[in-house]
N, CA, C and O atoms as a CHARMM CRD file, in Angstrom:
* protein
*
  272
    1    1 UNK  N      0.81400  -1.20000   0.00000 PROA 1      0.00000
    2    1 UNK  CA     0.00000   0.00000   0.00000 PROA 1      0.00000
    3    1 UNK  C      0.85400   1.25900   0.00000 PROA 1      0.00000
    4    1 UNK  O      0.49300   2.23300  -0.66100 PROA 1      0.00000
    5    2 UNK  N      2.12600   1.27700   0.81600 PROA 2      0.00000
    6    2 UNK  CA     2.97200   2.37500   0.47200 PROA 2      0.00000
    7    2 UNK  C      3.04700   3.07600  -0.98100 PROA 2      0.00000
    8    2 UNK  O      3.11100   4.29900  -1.10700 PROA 2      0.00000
    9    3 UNK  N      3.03200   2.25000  -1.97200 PROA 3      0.00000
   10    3 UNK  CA     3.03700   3.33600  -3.29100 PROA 3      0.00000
   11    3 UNK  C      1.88200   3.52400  -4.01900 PROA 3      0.00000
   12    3 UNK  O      1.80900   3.88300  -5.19500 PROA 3      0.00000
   13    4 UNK  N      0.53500   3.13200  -2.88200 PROA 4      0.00000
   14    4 UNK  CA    -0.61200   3.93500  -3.94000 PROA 4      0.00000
   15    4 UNK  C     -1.13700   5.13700  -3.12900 PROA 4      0.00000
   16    4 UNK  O     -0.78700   5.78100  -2.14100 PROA 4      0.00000
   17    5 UNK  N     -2.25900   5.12800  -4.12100 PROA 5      0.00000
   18    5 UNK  CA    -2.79800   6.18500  -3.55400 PROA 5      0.00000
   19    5 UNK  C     -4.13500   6.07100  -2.62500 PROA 5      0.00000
   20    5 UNK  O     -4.98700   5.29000  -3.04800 PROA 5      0.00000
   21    6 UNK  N     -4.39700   6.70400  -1.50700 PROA 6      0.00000
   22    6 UNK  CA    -5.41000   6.64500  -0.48600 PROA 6      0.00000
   23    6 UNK  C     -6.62000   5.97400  -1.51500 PROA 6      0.00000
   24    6 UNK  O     -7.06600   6.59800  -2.47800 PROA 6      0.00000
   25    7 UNK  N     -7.06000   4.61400  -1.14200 PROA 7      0.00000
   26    7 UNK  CA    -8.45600   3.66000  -2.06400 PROA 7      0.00000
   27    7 UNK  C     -9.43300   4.50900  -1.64500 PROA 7      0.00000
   28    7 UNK  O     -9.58000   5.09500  -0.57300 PROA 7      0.00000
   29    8 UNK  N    -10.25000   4.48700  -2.90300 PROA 8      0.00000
   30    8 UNK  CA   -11.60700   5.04600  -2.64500 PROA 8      0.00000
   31    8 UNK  C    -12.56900   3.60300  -1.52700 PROA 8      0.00000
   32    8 UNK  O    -11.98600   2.60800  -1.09400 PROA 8      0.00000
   33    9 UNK  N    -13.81600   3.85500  -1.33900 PROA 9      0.00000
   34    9 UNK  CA   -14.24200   3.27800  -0.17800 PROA 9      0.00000
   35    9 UNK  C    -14.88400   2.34500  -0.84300 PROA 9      0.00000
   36    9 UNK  O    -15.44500   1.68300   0.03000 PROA 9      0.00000
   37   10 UNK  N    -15.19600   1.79200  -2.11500 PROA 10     0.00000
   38   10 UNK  CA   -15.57000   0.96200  -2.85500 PROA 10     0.00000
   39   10 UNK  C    -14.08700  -0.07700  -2.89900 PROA 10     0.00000
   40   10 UNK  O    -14.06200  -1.17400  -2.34200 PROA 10     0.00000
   41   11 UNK  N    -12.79700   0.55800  -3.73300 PROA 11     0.00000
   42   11 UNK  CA   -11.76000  -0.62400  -3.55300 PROA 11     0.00000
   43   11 UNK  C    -11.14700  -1.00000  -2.41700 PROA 11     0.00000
   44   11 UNK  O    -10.27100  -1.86500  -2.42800 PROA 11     0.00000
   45   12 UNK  N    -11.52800  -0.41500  -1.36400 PROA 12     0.00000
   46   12 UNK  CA   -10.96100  -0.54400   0.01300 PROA 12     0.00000
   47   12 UNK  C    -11.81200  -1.99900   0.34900 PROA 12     0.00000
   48   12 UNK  O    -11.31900  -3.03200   0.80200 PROA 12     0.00000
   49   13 UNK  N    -13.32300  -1.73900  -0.03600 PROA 13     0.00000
   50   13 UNK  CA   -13.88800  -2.71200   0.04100 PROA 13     0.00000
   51   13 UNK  C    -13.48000  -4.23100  -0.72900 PROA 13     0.00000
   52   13 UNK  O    -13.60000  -5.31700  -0.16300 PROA 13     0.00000
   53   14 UNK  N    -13.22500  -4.13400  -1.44100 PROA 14     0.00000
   54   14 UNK  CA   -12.63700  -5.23600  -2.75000 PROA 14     0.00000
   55   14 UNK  C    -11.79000  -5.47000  -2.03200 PROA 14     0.00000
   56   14 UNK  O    -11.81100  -6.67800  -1.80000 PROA 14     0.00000
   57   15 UNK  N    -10.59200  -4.72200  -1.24000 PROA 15     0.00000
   58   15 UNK  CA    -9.32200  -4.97800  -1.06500 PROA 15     0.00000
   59   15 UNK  C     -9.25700  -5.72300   0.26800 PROA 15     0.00000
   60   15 UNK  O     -8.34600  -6.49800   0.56000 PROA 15     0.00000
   61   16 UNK  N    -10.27700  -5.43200   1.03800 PROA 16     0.00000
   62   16 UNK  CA   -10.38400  -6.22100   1.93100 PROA 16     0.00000
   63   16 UNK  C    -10.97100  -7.94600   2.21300 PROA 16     0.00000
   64   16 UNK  O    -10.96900  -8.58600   3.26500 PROA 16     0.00000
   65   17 UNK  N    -11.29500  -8.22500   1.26200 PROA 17     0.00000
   66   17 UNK  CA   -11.81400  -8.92900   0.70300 PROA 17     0.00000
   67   17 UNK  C    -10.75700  -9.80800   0.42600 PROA 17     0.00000
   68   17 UNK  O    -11.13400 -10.97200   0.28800 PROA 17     0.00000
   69   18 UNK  N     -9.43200  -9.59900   0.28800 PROA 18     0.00000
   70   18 UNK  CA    -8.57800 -10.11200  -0.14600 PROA 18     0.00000
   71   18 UNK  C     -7.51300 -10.48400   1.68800 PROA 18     0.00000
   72   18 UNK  O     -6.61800 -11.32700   1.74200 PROA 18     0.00000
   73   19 UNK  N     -7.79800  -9.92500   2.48000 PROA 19     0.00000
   74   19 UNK  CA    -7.31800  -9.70300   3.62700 PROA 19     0.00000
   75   19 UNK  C     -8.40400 -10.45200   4.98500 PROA 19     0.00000
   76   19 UNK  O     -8.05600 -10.33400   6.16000 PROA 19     0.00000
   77   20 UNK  N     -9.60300 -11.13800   4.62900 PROA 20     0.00000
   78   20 UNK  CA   -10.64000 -11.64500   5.01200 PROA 20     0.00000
   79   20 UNK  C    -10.05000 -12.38400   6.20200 PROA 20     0.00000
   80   20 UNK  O     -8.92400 -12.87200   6.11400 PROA 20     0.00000
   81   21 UNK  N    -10.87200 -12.49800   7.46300 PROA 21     0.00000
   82   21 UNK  CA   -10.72900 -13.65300   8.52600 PROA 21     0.00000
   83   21 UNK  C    -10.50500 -14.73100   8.18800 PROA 21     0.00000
   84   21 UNK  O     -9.58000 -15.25100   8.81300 PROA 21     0.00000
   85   22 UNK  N    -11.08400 -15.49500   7.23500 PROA 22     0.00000
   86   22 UNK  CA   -10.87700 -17.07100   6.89700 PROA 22     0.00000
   87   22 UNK  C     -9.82600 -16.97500   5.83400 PROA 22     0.00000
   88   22 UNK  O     -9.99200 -17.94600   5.09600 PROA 22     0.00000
   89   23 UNK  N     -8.77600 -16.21500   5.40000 PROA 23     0.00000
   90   23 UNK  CA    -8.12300 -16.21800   4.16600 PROA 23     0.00000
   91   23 UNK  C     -7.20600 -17.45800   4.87400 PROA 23     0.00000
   92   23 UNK  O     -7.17000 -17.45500   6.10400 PROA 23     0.00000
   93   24 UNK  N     -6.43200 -18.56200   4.12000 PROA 24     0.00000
   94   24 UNK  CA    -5.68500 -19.03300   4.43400 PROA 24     0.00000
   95   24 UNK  C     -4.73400 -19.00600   4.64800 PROA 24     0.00000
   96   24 UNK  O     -4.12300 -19.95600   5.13500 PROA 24     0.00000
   97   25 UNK  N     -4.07500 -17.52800   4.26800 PROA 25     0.00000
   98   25 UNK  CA    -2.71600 -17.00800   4.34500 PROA 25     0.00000
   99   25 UNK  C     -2.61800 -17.06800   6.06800 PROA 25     0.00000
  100   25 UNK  O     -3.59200 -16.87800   6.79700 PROA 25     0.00000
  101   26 UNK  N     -1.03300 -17.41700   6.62000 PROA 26     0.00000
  102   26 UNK  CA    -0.80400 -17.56400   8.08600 PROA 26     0.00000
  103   26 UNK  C     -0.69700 -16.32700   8.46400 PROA 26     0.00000
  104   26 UNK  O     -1.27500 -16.02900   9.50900 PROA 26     0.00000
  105   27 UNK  N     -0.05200 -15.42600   7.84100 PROA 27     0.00000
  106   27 UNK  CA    -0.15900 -13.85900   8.04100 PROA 27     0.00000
  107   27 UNK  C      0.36100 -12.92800   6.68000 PROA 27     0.00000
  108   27 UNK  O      1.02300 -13.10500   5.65700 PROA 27     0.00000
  109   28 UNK  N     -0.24300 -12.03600   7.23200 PROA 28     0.00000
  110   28 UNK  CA    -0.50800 -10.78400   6.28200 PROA 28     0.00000
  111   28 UNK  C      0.22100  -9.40400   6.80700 PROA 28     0.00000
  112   28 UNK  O     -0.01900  -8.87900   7.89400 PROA 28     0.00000
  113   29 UNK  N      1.05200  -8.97100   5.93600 PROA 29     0.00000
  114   29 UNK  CA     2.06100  -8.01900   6.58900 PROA 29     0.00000
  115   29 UNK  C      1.32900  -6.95300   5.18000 PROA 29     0.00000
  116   29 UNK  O      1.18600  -7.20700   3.98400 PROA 29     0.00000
  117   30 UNK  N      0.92000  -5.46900   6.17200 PROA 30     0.00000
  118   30 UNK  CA     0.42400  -4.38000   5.05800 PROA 30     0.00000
  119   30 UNK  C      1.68700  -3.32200   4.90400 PROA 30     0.00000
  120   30 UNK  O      1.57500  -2.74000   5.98300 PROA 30     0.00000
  121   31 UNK  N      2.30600  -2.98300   4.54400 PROA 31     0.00000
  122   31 UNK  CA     3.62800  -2.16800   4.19100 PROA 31     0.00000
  123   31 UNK  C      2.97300  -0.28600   3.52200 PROA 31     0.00000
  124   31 UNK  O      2.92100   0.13400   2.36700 PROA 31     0.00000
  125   32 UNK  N      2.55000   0.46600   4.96400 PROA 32     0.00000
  126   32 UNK  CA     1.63100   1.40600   4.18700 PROA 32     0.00000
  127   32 UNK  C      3.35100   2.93400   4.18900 PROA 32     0.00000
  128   32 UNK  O      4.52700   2.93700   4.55400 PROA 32     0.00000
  129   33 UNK  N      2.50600   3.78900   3.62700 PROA 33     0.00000
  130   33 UNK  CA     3.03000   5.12700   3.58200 PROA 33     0.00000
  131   33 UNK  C      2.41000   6.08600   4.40400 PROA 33     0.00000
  132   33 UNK  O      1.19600   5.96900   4.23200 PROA 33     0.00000
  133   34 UNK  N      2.68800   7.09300   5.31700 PROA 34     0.00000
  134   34 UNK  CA     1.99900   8.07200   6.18900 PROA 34     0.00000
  135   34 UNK  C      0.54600   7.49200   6.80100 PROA 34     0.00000
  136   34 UNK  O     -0.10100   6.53200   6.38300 PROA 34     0.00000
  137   35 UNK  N      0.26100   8.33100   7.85700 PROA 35     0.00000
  138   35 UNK  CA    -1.36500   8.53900   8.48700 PROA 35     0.00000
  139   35 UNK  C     -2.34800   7.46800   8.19300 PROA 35     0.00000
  140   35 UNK  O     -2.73600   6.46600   8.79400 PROA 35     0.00000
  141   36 UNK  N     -2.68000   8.17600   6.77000 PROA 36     0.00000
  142   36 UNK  CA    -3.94600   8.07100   6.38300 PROA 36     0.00000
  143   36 UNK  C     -3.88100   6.47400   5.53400 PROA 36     0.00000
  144   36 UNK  O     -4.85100   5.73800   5.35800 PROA 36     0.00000
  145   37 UNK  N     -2.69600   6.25500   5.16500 PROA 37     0.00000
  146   37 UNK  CA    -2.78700   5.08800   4.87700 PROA 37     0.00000
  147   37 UNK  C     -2.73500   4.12900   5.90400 PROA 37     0.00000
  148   37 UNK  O     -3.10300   2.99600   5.59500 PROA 37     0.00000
  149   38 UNK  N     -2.36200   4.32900   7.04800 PROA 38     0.00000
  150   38 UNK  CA    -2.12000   3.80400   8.31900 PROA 38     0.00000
  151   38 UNK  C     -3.63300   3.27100   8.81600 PROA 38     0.00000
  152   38 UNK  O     -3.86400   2.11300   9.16400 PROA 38     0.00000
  153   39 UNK  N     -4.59300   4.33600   8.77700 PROA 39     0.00000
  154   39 UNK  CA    -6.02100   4.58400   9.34100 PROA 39     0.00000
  155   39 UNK  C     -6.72500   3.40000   8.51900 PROA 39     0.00000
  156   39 UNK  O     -7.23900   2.37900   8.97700 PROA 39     0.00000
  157   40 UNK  N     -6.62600   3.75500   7.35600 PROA 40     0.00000
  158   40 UNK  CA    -7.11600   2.89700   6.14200 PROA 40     0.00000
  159   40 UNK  C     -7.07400   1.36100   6.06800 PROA 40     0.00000
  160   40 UNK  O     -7.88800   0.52200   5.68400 PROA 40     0.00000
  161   41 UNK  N     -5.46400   1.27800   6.72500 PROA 41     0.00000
  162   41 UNK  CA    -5.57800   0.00800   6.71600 PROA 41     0.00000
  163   41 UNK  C     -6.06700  -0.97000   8.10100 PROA 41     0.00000
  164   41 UNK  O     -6.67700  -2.03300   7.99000 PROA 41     0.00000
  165   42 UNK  N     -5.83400  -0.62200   8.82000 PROA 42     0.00000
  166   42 UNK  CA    -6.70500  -0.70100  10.42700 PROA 42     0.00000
  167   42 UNK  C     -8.32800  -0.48100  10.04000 PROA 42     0.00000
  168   42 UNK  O     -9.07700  -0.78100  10.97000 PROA 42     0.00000
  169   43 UNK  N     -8.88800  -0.07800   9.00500 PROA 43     0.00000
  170   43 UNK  CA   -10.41900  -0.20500   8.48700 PROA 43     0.00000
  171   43 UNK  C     -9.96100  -1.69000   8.48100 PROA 43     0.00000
  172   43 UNK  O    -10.43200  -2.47900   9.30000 PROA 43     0.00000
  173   44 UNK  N     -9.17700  -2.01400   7.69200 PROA 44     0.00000
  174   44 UNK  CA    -9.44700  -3.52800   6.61900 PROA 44     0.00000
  175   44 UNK  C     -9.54900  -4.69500   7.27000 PROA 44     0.00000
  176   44 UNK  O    -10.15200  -5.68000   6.84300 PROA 44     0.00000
  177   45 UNK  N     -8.86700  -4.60100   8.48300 PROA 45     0.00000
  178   45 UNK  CA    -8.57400  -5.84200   9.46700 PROA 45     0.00000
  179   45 UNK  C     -7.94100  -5.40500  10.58500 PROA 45     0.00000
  180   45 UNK  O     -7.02000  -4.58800  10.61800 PROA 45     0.00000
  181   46 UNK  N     -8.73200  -6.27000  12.00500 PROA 46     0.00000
  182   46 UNK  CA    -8.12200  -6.05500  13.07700 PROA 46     0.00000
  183   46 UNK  C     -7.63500  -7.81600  13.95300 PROA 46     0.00000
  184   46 UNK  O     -7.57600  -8.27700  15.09300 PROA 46     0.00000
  185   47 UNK  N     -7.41800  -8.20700  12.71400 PROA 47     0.00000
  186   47 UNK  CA    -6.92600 -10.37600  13.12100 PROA 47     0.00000
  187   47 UNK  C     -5.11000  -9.90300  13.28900 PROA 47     0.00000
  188   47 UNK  O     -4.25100  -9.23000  12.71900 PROA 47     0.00000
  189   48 UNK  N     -5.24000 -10.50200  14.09300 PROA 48     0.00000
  190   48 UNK  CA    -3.91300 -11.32100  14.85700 PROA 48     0.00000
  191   48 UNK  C     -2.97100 -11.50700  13.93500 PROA 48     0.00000
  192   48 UNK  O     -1.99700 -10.75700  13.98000 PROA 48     0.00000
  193   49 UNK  N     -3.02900 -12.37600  13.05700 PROA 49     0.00000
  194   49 UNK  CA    -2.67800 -12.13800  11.92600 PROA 49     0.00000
  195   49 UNK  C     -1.77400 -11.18500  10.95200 PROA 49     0.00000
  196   49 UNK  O     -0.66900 -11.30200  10.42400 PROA 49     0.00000
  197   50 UNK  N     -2.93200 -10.04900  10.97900 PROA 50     0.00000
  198   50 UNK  CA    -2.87700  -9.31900  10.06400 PROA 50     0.00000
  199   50 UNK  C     -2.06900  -8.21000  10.82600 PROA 50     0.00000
  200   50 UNK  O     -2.51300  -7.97800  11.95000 PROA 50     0.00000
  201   51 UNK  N     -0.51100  -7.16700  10.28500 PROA 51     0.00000
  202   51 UNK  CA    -0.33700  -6.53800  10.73000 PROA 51     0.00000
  203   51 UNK  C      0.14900  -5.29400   9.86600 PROA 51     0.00000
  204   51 UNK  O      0.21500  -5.32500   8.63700 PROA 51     0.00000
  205   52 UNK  N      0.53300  -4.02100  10.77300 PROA 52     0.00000
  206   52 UNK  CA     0.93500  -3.06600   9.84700 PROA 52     0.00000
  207   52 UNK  C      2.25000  -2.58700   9.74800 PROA 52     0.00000
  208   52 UNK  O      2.74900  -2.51600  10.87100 PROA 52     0.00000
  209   53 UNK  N      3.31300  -2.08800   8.50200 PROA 53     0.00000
  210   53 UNK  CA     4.18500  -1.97000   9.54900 PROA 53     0.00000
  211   53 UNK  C      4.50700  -0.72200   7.57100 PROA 53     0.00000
  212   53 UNK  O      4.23700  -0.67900   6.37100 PROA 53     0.00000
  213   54 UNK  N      5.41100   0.13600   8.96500 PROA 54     0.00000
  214   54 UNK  CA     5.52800   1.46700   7.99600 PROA 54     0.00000
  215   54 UNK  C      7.34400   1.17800   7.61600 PROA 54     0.00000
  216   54 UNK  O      7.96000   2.23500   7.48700 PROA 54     0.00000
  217   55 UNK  N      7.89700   0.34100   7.50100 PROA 55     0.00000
  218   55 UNK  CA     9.19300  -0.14600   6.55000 PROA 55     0.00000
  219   55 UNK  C      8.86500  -2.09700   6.44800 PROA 55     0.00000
  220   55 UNK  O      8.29900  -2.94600   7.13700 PROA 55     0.00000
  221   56 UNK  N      9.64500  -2.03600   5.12000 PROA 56     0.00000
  222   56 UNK  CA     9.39500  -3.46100   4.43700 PROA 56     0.00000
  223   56 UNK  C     10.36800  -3.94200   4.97200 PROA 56     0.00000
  224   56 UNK  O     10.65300  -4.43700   3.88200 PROA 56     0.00000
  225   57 UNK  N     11.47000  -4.40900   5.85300 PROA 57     0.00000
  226   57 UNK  CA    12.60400  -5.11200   6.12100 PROA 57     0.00000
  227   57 UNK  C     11.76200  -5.73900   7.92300 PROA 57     0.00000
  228   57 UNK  O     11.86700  -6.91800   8.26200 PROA 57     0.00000
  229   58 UNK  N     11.01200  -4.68700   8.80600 PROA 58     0.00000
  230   58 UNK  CA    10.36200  -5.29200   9.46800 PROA 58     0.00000
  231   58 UNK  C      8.75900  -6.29600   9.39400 PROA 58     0.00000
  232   58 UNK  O      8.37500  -7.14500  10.19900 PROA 58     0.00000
  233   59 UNK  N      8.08100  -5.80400   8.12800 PROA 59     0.00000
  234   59 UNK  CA     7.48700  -6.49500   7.72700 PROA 59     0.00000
  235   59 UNK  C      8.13000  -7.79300   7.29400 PROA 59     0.00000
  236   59 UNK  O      7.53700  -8.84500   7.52800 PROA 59     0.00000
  237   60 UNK  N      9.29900  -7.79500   6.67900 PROA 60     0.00000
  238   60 UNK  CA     9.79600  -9.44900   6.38500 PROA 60     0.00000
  239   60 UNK  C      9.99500 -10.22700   7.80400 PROA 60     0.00000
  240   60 UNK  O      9.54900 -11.31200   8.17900 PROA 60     0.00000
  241   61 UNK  N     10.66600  -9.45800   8.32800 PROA 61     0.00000
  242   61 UNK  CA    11.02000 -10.16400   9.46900 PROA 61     0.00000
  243   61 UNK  C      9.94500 -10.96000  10.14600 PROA 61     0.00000
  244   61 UNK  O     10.02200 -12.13700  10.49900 PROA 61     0.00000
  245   62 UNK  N      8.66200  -9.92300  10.30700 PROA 62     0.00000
  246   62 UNK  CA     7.91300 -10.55300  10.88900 PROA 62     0.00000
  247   62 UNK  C      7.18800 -11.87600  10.28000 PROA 62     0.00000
  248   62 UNK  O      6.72500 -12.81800  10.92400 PROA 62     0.00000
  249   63 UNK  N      7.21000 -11.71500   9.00600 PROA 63     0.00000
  250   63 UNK  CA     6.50800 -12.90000   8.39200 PROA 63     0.00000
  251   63 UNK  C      7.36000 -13.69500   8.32800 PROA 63     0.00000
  252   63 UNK  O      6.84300 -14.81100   8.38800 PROA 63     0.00000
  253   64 UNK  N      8.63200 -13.76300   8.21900 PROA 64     0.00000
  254   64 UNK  CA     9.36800 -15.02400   8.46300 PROA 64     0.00000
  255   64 UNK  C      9.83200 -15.60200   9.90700 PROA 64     0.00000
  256   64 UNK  O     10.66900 -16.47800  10.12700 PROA 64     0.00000
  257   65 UNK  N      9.11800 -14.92700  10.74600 PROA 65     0.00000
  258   65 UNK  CA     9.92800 -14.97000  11.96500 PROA 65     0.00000
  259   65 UNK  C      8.85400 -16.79300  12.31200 PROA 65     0.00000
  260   65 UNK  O      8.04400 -17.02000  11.41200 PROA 65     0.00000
  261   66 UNK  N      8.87500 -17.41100  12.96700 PROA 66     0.00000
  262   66 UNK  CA     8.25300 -18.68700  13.60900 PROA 66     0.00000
  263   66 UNK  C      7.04000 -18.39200  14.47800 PROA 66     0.00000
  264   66 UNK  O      7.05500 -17.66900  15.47500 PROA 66     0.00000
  265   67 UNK  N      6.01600 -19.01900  13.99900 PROA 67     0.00000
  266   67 UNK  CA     4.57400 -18.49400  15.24400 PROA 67     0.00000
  267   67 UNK  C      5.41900 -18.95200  16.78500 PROA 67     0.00000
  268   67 UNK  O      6.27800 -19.74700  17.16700 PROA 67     0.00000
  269   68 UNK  N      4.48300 -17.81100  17.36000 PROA 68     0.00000
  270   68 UNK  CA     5.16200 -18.39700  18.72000 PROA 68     0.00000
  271   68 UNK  C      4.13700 -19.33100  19.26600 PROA 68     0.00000
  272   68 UNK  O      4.35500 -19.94500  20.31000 PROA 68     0.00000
C-alpha cells in the first residue's frame, strides 16, 4: 500500500476482501506510507494475523519470523 494512492471506499472494500478472517494465508504483513494510509488500513482488518508496519525489512522479518 505504500506506493498507492489513499483507495476510494468501494476498492478498500474489494481490497479487503482479499485480507478476510478465513483467508488461508498464516499472516498478512500491510507495508503502508503516512497517516492516512495507516487509518485505512486498520479499516481492513483487526486479526492477529494481520499486521501493519511502515518499513518493508520489518514487515519481512515478521513474516518469516516462527509463530510463537
Amino acid at each position: 500500500m505504500r506506493e498507492k494512492n489513499i483507495l476510494p471506499q468501494q476498492a478498500a472494500a474489494e481490497f479487503a476482501k482479499i485480507v478476510r478472517p478465513d483467508s488461508p494465508s498464516r499472516k498478512i504483513a500491510l507495508v503502508v506510507s503516512g497517516t492516512l494510509h495507516r487509518l485505512q488500513a486498520k479499516r481492513l482488518s483487526t486479526q492477529e494475523k494481520h499486521r501493519i508496519f511502515d518499513r518493508e525489512d520489518e514487515a519481512l522479518e515478521w513474516l518469516w519470523a516462527e509463530a510463537a
